[in-house]
N, C-alpha and C positions, 0 to 999 in steps of 0.2 A: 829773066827766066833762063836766060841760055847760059847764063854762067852759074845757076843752081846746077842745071844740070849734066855740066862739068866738073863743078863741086862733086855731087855724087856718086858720079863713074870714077871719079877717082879714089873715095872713101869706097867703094866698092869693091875696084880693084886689090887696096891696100890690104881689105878683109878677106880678101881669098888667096892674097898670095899668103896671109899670115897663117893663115887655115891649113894651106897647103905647104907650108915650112916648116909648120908646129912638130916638133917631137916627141911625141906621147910615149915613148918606149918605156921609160923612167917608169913611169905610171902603170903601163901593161907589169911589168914585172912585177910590181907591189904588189897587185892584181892577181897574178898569179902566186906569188911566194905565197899568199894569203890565202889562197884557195888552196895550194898545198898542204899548207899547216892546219887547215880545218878539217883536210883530209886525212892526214897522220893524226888527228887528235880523236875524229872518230874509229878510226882505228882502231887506238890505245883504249876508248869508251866499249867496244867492243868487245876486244880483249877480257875486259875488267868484267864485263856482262856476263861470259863465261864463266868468270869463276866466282862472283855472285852468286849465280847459277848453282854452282858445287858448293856453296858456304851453305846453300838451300837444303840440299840433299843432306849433309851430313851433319847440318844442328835440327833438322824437320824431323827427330824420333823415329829413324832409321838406324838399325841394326847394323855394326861393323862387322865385318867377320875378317877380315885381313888387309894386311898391309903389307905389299910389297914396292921394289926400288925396280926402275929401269936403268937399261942403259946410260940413259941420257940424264939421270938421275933424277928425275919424276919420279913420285907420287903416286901408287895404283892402289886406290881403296876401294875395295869390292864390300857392297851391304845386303842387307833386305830388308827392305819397303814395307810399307802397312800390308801389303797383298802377299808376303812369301816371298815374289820375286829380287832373286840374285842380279845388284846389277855393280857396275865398276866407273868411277871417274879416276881420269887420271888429275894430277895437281901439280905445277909447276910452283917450285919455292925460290924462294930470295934471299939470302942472308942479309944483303946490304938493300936499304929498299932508299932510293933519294927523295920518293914525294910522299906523304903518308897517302894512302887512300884513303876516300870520302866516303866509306862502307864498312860498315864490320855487322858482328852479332856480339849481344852480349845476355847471357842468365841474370834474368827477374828472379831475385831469392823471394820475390813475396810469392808468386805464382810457378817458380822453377818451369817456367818458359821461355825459348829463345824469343829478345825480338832482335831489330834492327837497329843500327846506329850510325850516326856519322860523325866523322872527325876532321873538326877544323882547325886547323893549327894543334895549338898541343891538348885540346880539349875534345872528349868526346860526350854526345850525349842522343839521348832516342831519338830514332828517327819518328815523326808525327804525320800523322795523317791530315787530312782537312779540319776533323774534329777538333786537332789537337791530341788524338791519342794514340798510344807507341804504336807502334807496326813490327807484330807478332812474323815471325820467319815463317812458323806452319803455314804451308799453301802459299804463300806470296813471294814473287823477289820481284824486290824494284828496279826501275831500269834506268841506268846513268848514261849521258848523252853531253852533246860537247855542242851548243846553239853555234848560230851563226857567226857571234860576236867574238868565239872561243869561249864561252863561261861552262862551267860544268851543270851538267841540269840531272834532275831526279824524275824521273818519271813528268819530264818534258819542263816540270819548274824547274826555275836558276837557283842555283844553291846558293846560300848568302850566310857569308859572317855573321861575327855575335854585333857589329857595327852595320848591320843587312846591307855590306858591299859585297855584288857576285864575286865569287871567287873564279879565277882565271883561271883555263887547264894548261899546263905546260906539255911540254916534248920529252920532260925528262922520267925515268925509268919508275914503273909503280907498281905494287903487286897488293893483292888483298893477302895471299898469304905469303908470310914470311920463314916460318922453318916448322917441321914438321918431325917431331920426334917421337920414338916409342919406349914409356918408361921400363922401369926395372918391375913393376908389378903388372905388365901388359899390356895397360894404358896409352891412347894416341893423346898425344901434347901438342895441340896446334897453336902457334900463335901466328897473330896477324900483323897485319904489316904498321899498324900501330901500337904494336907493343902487348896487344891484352894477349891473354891466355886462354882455353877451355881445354878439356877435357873430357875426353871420350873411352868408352869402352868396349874392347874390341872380345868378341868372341862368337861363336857358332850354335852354340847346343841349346838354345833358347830365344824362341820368337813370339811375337803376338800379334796376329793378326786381322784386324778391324775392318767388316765388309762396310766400308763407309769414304765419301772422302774426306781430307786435313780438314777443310773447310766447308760446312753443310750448309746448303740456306735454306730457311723455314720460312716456309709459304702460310704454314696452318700454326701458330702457337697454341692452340686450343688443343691439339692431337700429339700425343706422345709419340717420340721417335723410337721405333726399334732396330737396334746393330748389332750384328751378329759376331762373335767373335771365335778365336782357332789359337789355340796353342800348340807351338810345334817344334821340334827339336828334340835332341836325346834327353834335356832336364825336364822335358815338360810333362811326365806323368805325375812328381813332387811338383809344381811352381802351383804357386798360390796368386791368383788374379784379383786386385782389387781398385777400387778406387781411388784416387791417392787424392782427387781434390775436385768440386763443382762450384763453380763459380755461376752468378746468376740463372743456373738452370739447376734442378733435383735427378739423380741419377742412380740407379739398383743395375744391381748385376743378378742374373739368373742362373746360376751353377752349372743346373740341370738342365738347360736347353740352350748355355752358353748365350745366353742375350742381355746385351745392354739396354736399358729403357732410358732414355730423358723424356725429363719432362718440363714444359717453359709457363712461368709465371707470369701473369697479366702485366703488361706494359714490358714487356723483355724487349730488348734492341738484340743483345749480342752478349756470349757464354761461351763458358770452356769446360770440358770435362778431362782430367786426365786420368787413364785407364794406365797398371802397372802390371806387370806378371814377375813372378821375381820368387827365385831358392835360397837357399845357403849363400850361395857365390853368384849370382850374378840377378840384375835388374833392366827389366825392357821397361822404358815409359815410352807412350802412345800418347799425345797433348790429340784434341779433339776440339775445332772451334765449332759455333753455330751462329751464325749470322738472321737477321729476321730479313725475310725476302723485299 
């Protein structure tokens, strides 16, 4: 017995001086470089969220009325909103972009509505919802985030290849937009940092204003919606208001008392009306969703 427990004291001893030799330094620093890099990569997620953000504002059927350059050579685009209100973002651009970003917007020619998209490697395609269906820009931006692991995430999922392996955020430089030009016919030419293009129209003397929000939810299908609408600006005593398209829901305009009616068919989930006002020379469209509550 008494040489067990000599045996022990000294396998004890051995374990604490080894405890107490160990140099974990190695390891704290992985430790920390790691926690750094998840730090600068939220960041960079951040960043990106911002100007998400302004991809929002400026394909969501908002009115441009100008374009001007700063100092710093930014980007100041000043609009009006479905309300009338004048507001301004500024947009930082990129000639050279080295990571594509994992976000754009692109025009549905079947519905000429913005939705969302994301590009992975040299491919882009809709961004989806749970359903599985695209993800309309009116009212919505999604949110890009950098997990734990460093992988990129979308509104908190991990983004995954056309092989559904997460894709990794890097450190290196990203931009959603990439150059921003104004054509010879007046037109804003925005393209993004992978490459697509849109087109926008910049002008003042014509607006249309929809007392509603982008996105409506319906409590009651059974009751017709009514919205009120405002034409405003030096063209707007010639523009002509009409509806250019109703998707899953039935929609009249009223002239005389400026009111839009929808109205939703049994079993409706979810509809779009877009509303246009439009002269000689220039066209507002207004996209309109309805969601069933």
């Amino acid at each position: 017995m008494k040489r067990i427990y000599i045996f022990c004291s000294l396998l004890l001893t051995l374990l604490f001086s080894s405890c107490k030799d160990y140099d974990d330094s190695a390891i704290q620093d992985k430790l920390n470089d790691f926690k750094e890099r998840i730090a600068a990569l939220q960041e960079k997620a951040d960043k990106l969220n911002e100007e998400v953000s302004k991809l929002s504002y400026l394909t969501g059927g908002n009115v441009i009325t100008s374009v001007t350059q700063n100092s710093d050579g930014q980007y100041i685009i000043t609009y009006k909103d479905s309300n009338n209100e004048e507001k301004a973002v500024v947009v930082a651009t990129r000639e050279d972009v080295i990571e594509i970003p994992v976000l754009g917007v692109r025009l549905d020619d079947k519905d000429q509505l913005y939705y969302w998209t994301t590009t992975i490697g040299s491919e882009t395609d809709w961004l989806k919802d749970n359903a599985g269906k695209k993800v309309p820009v009116c009212g919505y931006t999604p949110e890009m985030g950098v997990n734990a692991d460093g992988y990129w995430t979308v509104d908190g999922e991990i983004l995954k290849d056309n092989q559904g392996n997460p894709i990794t955020a890097t450190t290196d430089e990203t931009s959603i937009f990439k150059n921003i030009t104004k054509t010879k016919d007046g037109y804003l030419e925005i393209t993004l940092g992978n490459g697509e293009k849109f087109t926008l129209e910049v002008f003042n003397s014509l607006n249309l204003k929809l007392k509603s929000d982008a996105v409506t939810s319906v409590s009651d299908p059974s009751q017709p919606l009514k919205i009120e609408y405002e034409v405003t600006g030096a063209s707007a005593e010639n523009a002509i208001v009409a509806i250019a398209q109703a998707v899953n829901v039935k929609a009249t305009l009223d002239k005389e008392t400026r009111t839009l009616t929808v109205t939703f068919e049994n079993g409706f989930d979810e509809g779009h009306v877009i509303v246009t006002a439009y002269d000689l020379h220039h066209l507002v469209i207004r996209p309109l969703l309805f969601k069933k509550n």
